[in-house]
N, C-alpha and C positions, 0 to 999 in steps of 0.2 A: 559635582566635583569640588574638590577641597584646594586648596594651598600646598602644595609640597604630593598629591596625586600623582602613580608615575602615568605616562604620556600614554595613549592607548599607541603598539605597536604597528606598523606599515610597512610595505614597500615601498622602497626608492628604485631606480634608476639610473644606473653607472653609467659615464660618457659612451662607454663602449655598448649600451644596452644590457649589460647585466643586471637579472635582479638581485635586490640584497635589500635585506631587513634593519631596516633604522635599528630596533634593540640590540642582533647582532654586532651590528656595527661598533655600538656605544659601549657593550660589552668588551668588544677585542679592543678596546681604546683608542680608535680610530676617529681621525677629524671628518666632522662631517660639516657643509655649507649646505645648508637650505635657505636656497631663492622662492620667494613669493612674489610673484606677480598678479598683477592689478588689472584688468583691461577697464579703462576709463572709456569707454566706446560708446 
């Protein structure tokens, strides 16, 4: 992968359990918050 690569595309996860595709998403210009967690365990 390079500098400026686009992102390989995924599913997310709507609160409500909906599936929906991060590229869609980003396409319809839609905000999107990705949370990463960590488990330090």
């Amino acid at each position: 992968m390079q500098y400026g690569d686009a992102a390989p595309d995924f599913m997310l996860q709507t609160l409500e359990g909906q599936p929906v595709s991060l590229y869609q998403s980003l396409q319809d210009h839609r905000s999107v918050l990705l949370i990463f967690l960590r488990h330090l365990g």
